[in-house]
C-alpha positions in Angstrom: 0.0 0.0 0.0 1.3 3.2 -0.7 2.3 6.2 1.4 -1.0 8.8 2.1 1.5 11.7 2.2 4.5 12.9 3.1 3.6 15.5 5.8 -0.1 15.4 7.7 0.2 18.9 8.7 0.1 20.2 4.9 -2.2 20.2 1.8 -0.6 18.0 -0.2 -0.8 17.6 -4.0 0.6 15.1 -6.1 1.9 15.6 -9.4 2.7 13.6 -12.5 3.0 13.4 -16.5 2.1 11.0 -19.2 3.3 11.0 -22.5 6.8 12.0 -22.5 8.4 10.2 -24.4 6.4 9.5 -27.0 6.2 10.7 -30.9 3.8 12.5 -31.4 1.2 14.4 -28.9 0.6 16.7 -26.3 2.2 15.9 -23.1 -0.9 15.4 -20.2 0.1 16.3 -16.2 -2.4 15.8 -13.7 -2.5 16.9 -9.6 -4.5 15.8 -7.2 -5.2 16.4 -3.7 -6.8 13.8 -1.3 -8.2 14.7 2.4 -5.7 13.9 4.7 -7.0 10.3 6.2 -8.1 9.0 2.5 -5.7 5.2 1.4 -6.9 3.2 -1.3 -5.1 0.0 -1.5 -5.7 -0.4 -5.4 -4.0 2.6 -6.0 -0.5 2.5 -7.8 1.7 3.9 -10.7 -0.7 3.8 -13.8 2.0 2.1 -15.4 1.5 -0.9 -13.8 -2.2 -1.1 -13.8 -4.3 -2.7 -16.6 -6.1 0.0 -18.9 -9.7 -1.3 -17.5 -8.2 -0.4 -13.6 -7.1 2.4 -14.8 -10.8 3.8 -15.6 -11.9 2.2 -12.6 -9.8 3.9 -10.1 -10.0 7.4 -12.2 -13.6 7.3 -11.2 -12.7 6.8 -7.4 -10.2 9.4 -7.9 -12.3 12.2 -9.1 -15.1 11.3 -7.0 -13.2 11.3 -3.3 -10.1 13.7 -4.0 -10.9 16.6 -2.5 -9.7 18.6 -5.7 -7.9 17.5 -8.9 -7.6 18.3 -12.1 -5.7 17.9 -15.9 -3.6 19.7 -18.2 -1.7 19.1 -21.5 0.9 21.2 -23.7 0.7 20.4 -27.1 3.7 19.8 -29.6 3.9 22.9 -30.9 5.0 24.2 -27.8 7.1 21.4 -27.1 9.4 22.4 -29.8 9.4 25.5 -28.5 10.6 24.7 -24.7 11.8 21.2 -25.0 9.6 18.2 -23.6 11.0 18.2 -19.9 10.0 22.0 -19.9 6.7 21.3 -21.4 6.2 18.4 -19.2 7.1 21.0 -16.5 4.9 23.5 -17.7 1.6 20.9 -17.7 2.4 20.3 -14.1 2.3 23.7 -13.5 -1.2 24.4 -15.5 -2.9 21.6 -13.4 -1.6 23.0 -10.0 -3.1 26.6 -11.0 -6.5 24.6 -12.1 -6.7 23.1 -8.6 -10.0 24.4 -7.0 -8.2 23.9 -3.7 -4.7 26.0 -2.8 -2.1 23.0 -1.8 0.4 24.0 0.4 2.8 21.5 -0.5 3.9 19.6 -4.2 4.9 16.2 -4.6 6.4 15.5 -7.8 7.2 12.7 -9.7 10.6 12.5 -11.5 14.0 14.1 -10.1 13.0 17.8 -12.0 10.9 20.6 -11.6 10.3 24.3 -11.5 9.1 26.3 -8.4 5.6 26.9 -8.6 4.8 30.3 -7.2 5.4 30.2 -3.4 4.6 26.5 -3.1 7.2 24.2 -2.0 8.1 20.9 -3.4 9.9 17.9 -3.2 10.8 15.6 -6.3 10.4 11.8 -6.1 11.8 9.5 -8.6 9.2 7.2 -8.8 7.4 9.0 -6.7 3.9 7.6 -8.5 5.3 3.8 -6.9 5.6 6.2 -3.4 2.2 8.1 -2.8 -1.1 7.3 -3.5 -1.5 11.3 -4.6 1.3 10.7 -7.1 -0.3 8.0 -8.4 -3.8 9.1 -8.9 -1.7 11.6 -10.5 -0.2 9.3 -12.9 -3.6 7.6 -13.6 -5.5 10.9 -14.6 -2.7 12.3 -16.9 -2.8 8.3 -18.3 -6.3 8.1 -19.0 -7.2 11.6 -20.4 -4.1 11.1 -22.6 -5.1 8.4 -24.0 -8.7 9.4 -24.3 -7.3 12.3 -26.2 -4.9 9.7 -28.5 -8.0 7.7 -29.4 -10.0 10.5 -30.7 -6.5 11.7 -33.1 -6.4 8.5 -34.2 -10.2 8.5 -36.4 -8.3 11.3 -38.4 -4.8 9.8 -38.9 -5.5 6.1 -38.3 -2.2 4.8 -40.1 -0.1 5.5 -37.4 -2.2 3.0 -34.7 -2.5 5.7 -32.4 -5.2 3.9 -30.7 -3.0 1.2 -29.6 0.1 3.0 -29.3 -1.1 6.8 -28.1 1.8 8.3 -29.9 4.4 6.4 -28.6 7.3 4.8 -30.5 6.3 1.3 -31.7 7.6 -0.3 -34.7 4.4 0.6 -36.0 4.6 4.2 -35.7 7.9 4.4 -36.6 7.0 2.3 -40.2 4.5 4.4 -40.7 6.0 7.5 -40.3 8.8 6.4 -42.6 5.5 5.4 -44.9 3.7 8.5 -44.9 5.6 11.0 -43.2 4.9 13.2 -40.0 1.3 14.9 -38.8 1.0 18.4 -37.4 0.6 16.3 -34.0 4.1 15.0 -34.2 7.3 16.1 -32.3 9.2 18.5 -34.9 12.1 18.7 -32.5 12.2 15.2 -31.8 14.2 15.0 -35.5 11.6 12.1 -37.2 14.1 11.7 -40.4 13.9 8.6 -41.7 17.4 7.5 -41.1 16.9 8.2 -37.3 13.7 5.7 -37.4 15.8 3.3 -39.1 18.4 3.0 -36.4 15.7 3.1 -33.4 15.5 0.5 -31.4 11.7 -0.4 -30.1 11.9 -1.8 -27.1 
């Protein structure tokens, strides 16, 4: 079971991203805050949680935190910044869309940016840690994917409904097929010969 928070004598809010390292995209963060007594013993990073938990415990989450909420930067403006700033950045959006002020930020990852006058403290994986990192992890997961699914009815060669954007040997054949979409990564360099050497893993 994972840790409720880190101090009981603060707001907390737990942050997290999905889709960074992906193709093509907007990059999702989510933050959430739970009341201070709330554990959930399902809860746990999204990545290891089937896509039908996932939705399950997203409805638990947004029906007992005591605020959350979602944010994306597209890939336009991750050309622009670079993806760990844009990841940064959609942290930062959901913090300010929190209904409720947290006092304190827990972060997944070993980066971030101050927010305003809210402290922080970066965990690497930190959505394995807190059950407020997690939820985290499964709100940016679902809406991301959500939002992949619907891209995918108008560019449906690149399997984006399977692979939300991330680099399968699918995606890459098909971007060496038919070439990139306004929704992919410009600075990521998607040349063919750079496809051709990738590795999927």
């Amino acid at each position: 079971m994972l840790k409720p928070h880190y101090s009981n004598k603060l707001i907390e809010a737990g942050c997290d991203e999905a889709g960074r390292g992906c193709f093509a995209g907007p990059v999702f963060a989510a933050a959430v805050i739970f009341p201070g007594d709330f554990q959930h013993s399902e809860l746990n990073d999204s990545k290891v949680l089937s896509a039908n938990k996932r939705e399950s415990l997203r409805e638990i989450i947004e029906k007992q935190a005591t605020a959350w909420s979602v944010a994306s930067v597209d890939s336009n403006k991750i050309d622009k910044i670079n993806i760990l700033q844009a990841s940064i950045l959609a942290m930062h959006r959901a913090i300010k869309k929190l209904k409720t002020k947290p006092q304190f930020l827990l972060i997944d990852g070993n980066r971030f940016n101050n927010y305003k006058d809210i402290p922080h403290k970066c965990f690497v994986r930190g959505d394995s840690l807190y059950i407020s990192i997690a939820a985290a992890s499964i709100l940016a997961k679902t809406y991301r994917d959500e939002y992949m699914e619907k891209l995918h009815q108008q560019y449906p060669v690149y399997g984006w409904k399977n692979n939300k954007g991330y680099p399968t040997r699918a995606h890459k054949d098909a971007i060496i097929k038919y070439g990139i979409t306004p929704y992919h990564r410009k600075s990521f360099q998607l040349n063919e010969q750079l496809l051709i050497n990738f590795v999927v893993k």
